[in-house]
N, C-alpha and C positions, 0 to 999 in steps of 0.2 A: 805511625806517629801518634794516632790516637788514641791506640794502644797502649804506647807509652805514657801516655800523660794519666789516663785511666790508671794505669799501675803506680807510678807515682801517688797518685791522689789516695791510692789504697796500701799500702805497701806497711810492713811488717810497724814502722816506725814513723811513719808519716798519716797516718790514719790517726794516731794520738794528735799529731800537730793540728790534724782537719779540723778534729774534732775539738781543739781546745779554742784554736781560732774560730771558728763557727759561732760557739758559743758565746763567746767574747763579744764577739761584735754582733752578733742575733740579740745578744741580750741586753746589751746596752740600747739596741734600738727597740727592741722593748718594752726597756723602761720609760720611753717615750710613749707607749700608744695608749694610755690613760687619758692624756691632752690634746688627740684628735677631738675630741669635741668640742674644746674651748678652739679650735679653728673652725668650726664646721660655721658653713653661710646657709642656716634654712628658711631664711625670709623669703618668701614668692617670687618679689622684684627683684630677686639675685639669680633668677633663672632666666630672667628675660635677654631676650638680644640687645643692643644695643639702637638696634635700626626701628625699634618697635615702637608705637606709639604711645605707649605705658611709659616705657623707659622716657622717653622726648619730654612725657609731661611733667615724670617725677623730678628732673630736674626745676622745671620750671615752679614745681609744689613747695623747693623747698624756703624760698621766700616766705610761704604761707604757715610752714607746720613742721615740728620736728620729726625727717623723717623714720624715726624710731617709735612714734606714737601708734596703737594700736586700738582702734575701738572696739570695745567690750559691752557687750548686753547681759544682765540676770534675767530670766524668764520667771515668770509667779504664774503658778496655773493651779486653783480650785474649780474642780465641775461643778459644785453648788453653786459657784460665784464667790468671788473674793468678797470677806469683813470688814469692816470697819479696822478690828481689832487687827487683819491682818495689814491695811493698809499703813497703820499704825508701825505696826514691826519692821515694814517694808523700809518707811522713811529712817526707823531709827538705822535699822541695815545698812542704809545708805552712807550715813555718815561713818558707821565702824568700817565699812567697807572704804572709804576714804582717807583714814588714819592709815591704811594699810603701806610698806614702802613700795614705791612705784605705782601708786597710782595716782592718778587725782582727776580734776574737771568732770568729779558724780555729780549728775545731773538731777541737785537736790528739788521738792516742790519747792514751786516758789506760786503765793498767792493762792494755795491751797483750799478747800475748803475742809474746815472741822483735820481730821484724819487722815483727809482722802489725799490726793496724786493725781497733779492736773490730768484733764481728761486727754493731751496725748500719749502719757505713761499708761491707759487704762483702756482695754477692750471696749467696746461698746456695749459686750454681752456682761460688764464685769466679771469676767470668769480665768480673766491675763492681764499680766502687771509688767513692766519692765525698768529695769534702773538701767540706766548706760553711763559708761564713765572710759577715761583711758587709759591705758595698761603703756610704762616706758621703762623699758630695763638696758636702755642703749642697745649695744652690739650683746648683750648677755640675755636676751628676752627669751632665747630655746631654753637656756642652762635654768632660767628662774619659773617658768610657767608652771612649772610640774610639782615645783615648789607652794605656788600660790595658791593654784587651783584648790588644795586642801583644805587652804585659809579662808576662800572666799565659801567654797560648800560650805566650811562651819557654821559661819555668819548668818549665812541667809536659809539656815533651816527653821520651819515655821510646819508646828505641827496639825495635819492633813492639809498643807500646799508644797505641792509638788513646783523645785526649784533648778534648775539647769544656768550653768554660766555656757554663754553664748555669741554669738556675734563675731567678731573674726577674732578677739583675742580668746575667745570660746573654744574656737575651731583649731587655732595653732598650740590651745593649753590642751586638748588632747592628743594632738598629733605628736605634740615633745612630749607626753606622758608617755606614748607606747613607742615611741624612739627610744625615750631613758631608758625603760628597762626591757623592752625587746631585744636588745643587742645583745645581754648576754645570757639570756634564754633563749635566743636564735642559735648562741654557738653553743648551749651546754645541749640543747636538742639534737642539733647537727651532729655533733662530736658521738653522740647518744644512738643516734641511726647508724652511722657510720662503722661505731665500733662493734655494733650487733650485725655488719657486715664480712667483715672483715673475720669476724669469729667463726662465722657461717663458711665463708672462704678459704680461711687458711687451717680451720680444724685443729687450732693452735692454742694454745692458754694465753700464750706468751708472745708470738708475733706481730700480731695486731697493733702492742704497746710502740713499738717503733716507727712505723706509719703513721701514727698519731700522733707522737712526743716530735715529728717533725713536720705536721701540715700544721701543729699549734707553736712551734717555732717559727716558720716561716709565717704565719699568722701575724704572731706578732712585730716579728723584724719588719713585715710590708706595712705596717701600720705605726710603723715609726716613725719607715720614710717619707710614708706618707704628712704625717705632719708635720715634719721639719721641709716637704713641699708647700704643702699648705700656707705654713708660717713666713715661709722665704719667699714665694712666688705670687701670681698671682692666682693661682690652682685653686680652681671653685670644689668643695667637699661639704656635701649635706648626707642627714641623716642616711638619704635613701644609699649615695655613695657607702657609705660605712655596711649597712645591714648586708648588699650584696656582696660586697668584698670579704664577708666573712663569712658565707655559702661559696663563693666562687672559688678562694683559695682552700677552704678546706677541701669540696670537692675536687679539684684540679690538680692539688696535691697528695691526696690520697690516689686520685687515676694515676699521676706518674708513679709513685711509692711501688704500687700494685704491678707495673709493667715492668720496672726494674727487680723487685722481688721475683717475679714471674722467669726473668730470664735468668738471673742470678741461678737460682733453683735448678734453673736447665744446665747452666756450666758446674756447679757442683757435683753432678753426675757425672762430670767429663774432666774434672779435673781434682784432683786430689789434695790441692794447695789451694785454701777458699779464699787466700790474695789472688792467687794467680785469676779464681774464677771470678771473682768481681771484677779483675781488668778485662776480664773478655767482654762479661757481662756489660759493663759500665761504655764501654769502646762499643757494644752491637745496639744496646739500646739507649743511650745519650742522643745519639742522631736526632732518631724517633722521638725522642720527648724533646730536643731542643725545639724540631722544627713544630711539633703540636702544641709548645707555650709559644713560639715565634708566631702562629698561626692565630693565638687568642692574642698575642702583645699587640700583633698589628690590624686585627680588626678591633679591635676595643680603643687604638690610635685614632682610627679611622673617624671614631668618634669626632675630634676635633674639629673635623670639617664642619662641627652642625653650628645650627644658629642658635638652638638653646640652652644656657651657658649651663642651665645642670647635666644637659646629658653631652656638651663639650666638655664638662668636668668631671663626670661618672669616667670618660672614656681612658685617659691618661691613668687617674686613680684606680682605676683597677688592671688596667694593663702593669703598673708597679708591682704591684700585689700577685702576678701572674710570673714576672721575671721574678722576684722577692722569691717568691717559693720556688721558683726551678734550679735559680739556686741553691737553695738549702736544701732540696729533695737529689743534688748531684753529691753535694758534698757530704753533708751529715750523716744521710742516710745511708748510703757506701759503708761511711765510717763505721758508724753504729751497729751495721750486717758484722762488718770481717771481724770488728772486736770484738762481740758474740758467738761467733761461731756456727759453726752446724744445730747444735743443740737448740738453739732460738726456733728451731722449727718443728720441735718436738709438737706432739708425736710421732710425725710421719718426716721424717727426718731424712734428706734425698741423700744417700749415699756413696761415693764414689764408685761408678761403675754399674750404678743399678740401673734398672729400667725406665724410659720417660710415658708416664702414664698415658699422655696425652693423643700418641698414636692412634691406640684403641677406644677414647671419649665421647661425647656428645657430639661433639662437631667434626668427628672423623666420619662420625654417620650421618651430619647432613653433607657434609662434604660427597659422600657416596653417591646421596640421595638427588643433588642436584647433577652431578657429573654427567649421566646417561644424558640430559635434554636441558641442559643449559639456559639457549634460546629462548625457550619456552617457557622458562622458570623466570629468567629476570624481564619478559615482556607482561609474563600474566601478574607481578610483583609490580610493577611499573603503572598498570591499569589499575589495580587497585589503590594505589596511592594518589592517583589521579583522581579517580572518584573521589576519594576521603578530601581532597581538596575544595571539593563543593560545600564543605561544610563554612567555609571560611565567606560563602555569603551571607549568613546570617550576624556574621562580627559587626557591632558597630560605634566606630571610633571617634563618635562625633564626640566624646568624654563622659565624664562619669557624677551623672548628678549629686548633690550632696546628698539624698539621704541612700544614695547605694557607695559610698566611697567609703564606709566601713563596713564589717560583716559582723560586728557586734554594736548595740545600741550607746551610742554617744550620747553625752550630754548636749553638747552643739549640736548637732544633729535633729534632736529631737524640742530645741528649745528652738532652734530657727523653723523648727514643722510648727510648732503651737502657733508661734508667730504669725505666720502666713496665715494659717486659718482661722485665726480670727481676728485679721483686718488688722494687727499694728506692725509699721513698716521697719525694717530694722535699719538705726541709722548710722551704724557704725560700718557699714558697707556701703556706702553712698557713689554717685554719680558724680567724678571730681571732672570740670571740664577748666580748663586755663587756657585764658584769650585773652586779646587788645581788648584793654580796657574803655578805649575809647569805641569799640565796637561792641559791649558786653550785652546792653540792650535788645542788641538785633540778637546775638547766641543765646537768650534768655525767650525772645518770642521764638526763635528755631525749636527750640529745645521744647517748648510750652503745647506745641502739637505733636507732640510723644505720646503715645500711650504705654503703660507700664512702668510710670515714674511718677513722682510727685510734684510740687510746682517747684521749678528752678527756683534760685534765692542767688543771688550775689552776697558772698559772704564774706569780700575781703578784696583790696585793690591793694598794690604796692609795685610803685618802679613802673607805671603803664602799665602792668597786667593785672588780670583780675582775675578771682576764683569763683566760681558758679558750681553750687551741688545739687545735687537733687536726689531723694530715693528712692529703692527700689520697690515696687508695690508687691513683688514675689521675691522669692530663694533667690538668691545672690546669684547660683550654680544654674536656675532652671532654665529651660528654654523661651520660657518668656523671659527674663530678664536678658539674655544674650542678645533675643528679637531687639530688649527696647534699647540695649547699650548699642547696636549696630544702628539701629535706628536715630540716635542720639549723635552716634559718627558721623553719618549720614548726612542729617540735620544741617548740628554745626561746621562743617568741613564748603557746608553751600553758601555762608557766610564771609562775602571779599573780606577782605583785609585783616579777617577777626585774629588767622594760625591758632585756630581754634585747636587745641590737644585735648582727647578725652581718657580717662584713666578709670582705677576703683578696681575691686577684686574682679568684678566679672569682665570690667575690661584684661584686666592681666589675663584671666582666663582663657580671654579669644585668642590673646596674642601669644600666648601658650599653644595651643592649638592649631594656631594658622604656623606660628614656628616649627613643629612636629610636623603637619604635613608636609613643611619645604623639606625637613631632615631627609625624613622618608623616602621622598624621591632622588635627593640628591646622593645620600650615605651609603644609600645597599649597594649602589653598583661599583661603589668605589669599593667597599668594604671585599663583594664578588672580585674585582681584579685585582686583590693584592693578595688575596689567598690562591689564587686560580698562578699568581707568579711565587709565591712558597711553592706552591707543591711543582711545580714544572723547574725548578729548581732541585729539591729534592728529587724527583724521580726521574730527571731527566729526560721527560718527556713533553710533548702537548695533547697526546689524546685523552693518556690515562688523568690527566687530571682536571681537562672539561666535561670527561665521563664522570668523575668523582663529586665536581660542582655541581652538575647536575643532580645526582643521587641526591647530594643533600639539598638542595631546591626543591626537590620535590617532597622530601623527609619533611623538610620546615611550611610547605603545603598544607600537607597532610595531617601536621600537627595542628595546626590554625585551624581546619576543617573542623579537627574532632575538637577542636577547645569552642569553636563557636558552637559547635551543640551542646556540648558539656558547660558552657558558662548559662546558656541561652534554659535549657531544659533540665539540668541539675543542681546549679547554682541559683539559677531565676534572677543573675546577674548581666545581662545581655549587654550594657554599655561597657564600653574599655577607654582607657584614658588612650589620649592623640599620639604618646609615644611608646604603647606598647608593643605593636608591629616591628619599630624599630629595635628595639631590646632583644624581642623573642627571638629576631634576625638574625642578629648582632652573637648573641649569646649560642643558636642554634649552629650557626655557620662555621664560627668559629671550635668550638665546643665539638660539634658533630662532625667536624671533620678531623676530628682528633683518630677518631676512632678507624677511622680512614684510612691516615696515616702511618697506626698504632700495625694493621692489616699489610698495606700495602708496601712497606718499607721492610717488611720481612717477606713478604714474595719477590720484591726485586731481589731480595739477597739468598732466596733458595731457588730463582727463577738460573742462577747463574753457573749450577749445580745439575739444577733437574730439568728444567726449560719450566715455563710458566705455570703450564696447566697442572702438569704436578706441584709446582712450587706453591700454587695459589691453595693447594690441600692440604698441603706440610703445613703452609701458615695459618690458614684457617683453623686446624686441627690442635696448631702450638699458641695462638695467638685467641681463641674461641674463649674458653673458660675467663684468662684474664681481661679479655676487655669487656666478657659479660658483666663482671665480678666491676669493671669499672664504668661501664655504664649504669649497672642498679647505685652505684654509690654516687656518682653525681645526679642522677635523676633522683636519688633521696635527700641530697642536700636542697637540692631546689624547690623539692616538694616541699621541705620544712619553711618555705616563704610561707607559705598557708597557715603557719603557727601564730603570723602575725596579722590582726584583726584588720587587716587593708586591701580592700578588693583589688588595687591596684598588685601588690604582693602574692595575691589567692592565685589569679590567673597570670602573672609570670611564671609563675613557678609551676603552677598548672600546665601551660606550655610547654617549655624548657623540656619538665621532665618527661610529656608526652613524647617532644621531637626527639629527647636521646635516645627513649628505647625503643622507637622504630629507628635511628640511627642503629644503635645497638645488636637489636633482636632481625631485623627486618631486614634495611637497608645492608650492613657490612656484612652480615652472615650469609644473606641469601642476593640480594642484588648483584653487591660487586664482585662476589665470589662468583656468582652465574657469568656476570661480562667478561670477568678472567678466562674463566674455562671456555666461552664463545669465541672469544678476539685471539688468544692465546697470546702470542708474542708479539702480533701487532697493536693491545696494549700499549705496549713502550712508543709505538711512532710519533717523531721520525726518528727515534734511535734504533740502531741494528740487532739490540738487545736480544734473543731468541728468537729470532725471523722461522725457526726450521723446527719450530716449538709444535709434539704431536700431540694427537688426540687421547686419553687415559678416559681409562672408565672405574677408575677409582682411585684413592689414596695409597701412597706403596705402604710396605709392609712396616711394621715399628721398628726391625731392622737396618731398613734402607734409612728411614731420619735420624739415625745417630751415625751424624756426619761431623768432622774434623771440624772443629772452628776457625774459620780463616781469618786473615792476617787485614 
């Protein structure tokens, strides 16, 4: 029956219809994925839980302040000492920077002396200057920063002082600057690796174009969906959503592409009508890739279980993006093979009847190579990976201070360092605490024996509550300001009656954090039992696919290992943000066991034939090259995270692509091909599947694998 609908879907006159309808409706959605941005939520507090003490206060904040306001700092930094003449340009600055739309409340001198900038806009050493003001663009504040920032560097250039805009609308106008236009120099890089892959792979002028003209179809179509989700629902989508979904699906669509090509080529050989051989093709390996996008759609679901609402909304939105492409990589790409023809594969053009090279390849000869001592192959593979695991002590997830959370030099960045070292507090990241008003007194002496703040102030009472700020004497991000916000919880929280809530960015930050480590614990093992039920599904077993979870457990080990030392000792980036683990998990597990799959689902089908231990040869031998060819290509899209200047970005992708190609090179080639040839047909237990499966000391002849295609 599946067969049939495969032939259907390809067939002399229905392959036109596929491919017009594909089109159709790929292309109308689209023409939608330009306005995924005007849905994206990349405001902090839209990451937060709901149960979190950030989230509790900002409602109660909004009495006090429009919550779209965003405090903004200019840095003025001369090492001789700031002028007269420059304090002079400073204040004019001030005011052009004011006429600007969207901003206001610049914190002009008032009662001035001469030139100068009352003394809390000025260092002590003279040598730093700061204007603060607020930045409000409503719900459009990503879409306009990247805009502004231009305006305001114009303004306040002053020649020999050095000028940085700063402060949290600082920090968020850089971070929309490399969202803007990261995204599609992420995918022209991607697409760019990719196709020098593929080149390498298929030895083709011409084949490559197809693989591609359909992971960027399916690109777009999921990113259409995606925001007519967005727009309709309540489906959280920020920047980081979008960057990954467009690594994820191109690589994940190029891996199926690659598998289906792969087989395609095989039945070619064996059939002389290239309808007939895309229905075989299409019917042997659809299984295989539904269940390896089913295997990412539902660990990346899995997400939703989390508390924090970007990576409850990463998880849905690219799980879209995951079904989106399997999609259009069953239908289109079929199409697009048989309307082509053979010739698409020029030079080396697989000809009815001819030889399948594959017998006699690379992985015929490790296949060989492990067969004699099995045993001993996947325990002394096992040990190693074990060990590499020890690297993963040196990770540390407590988060990622500001001045390492880019890997190129920021303006904010470097204008919150001048800040700090010399002595001016920055107060557009302040200390926001909201209490009973009639208790505000007592949360003001709580608060007053803090160290790492400044002196509380009441700034504002309405409705019985009150607002108390205070700021921070360090980096918003560092560990002493985390000390004094905790400290500050602390505090206030010991105050009866006060329901003192404390908030501010480094509050958001803990709560960010503390929500990441609940993920973490709670999400992997769900994410582990619902891949561990695909594959015992698929392969109709229990051993062979707690053998498999395991593999990759230890793969995603392994990978952690070598990324703590490699972040730690080559990067000299040792901090990781609170939800990476989760991600690399998420992404590894999912992802790495594809390739699992990609293996395993063709041994069960020539286990049926030949019994396992041979089967597991034939597949490794058939199946070796293409999933090589598609592990370098998703471990190259992920690599290309590192194009974008965000240590967060560097060391995902860093990961990721570590863990595929010991998935890849290591784990599927030499592990689980080793457990096959050891267990032989007790593999499948408790299915009866080859119970009487012998021992082989090598792969049969090239002969013996050109076997009938079954029904």
């Amino acid at each position: 029956m599946h067969r049939q609908i495969a032939g259907k879907l390809t067939g002399p006159v229905t392959k036109w219809i596929v491919l017009v309808a594909v089109i159709v409706i790929a292309g109308g959605l689209a023409s939608l994925a330009g306005k995924l941005i005007d849905v994206q939520n990349n405001e902090t507090e839209s990451w937060l839980p709901e149960s979190a003490e950030s989230t509790k206060a900002f409602e109660k904040l909004e009495a006090f302040q429009d919550p779209y306001d965003v405090g903004t700092t200019v840095v003025y930094y001369r090492a001789s000492g700031l002028t007269q003449a420059d304090l002079a340009d400073i204040e004019k600055q001030a005011g052009e920077i004011g006429e600007l739309d969207g901003v206001s409340n610049v914190l002009t001198p008032e009662g001035a002396k001469a030139a100068g900038i009352p003394a809390p806009f000025v260092s002590e050493d003279g040598k730093v200057a700061k204007l603060e003001f607020t930045v409000n663009y409503g719900d459009k504040l990503w879409e306009e920063l990247p805009d502004l920032k231009p305006k305001i560097d114009k303004i306040i250039a002053i020649d020999g002082v050095k000028s940085y805009l700063a402060g949290a609308g600082g920090q968020s106008a850089d971070a929309a600057t490399i969202f803007s236009s990261g995204d599609s120099n992420l995918l022209l890089i991607t697409l760019g690796v990719v196709v020098l892959i593929l080149l390498v792979t298929y030895r083709s002028p011409i084949l490559w174009l197809l693989p591609i003209i359909t992971a960027v179809v399916g690109l777009g179509a999921a990113m259409g969906v995606l925001y007519l989700l967005a727009k309709n629902t309540s489906l959280t989508v920020n920047g980081q959503t979008q960057f990954i979904l467009t690594v994820l699906v191109i690589g994940a669509g190029t891996d199926y592409a690659l598998l289906l090509v792969a087989r395609y080529r095989e039945e070619l050989r064996r059939h002389e009508d290239r309808h007939e051989a895309m229905a075989f093709a299409l019917h042997r390996a659809a299984p295989a890739i539904l269940a390896s996008s089913a295997t990412v759609v539902v660990g990346l679901l899995c997400l939703m279980f989390a508390d924090l609402n970007s990576t409850a909304g990463m998880g849905p939105a690219n799980a879209v993006g995951i079904a989106v492409t399997f999609v259009v990589m069953v239908t289109l790409l079929p199409a697009l093979l048989v309307i082509c023809g053979r010739w698409v594969f020029w030079p080396f053009v697989p000809h009815f009847g001819s030889s399948e090279p594959t017998a006699s390849g690379l992985w015929a000869k490790v296949g060989r190579g492990i067969a004699p001592r099995p045993r001993a192959v996947w325990a002394g593979t096992a040990l190693v990976l074990a060990f590499l695991c020890l690297g993963f002590l040196r990770l540390d997830t407590g988060g990622i201070p500001s001045d390492e959370q880019y890997t190129k030099d920021q303006d904010s960045v470097i204008g919150q360092t001048i800040l700090v070292e010399h002595g001016l507090v920055d107060a557009s990241t302040p200390i926001q605490v909201v209490a009973n008003a009639d208790r505000a007194d007592d949360v003001i002496a709580a608060m007053s024996g803090v160290d790492g703040i400044s002196t509380p102030i009441q700034v504002a009472s309405k409705d019985g509550t009150a607002l108390i700020v205070a700021d921070l004497t360090s980096d918003p991000y560092s560990d002493k300001a985390t000390t004094a916000v905790k400290d500050v919880r602390a505090a206030v929280h010991e105050v009866p009656g006060a329901d003192a809530l404390t908030t501010g960015m480094t509050a958001v930050s803990i709560d960010i954090m503390d929500a990441s480590a609940r993920d973490n614990k709670v999400i992997i093992p769900i994410v582990l039992g619902a891949v561990l039920l695909i594959l015992a599904g698929l392969l109709r077993s229990i051993l062979s696919p707690v053998l498999l979870i395991g593999t990759v457990i230890l793969s995603f080990g392994a990978a952690l290992g070598i990324s703590g030392l490699v972040f730690d000792l080559v990067y000299g980036r040792g901090h990781t943000d609170p939800g990476y683990p989760l991600f690399a998990f998420v992404f590894l597990v999912a992802l790495g066991i594809d390739y699992n799959i990609f293996l395993m689902t063709r041994v069960r089908e020539e286990a049926a034939t030949h019994g396992t231990r041979r089967g597991s040869l034939i597949a490794l031998s058939s199946t070796g090259g293409v999933i090589t060819s598609a592990g370098l290509v998703l471990a190259a899209t992920f690599a290309m995270l590192a194009t974008m200047p965000l240590t967060f970005t560097l060391q995902l992708g860093t990961t990721v692509a570590l863990g595929v190609l010991l998935d890849t090179l290591i784990v599927r080639s030499v592990l689980v091909t080793a457990l096959n040839l050891d267990l032989g047909g007790k593999i499948w237990w408790p299915s009866k599947l080859d119970r009487g499966d012998a021992a082989v000391a090598g792969p049969p002849a090239a002969e013996e694998q050109r076997v009938p295609a079954l029904d």
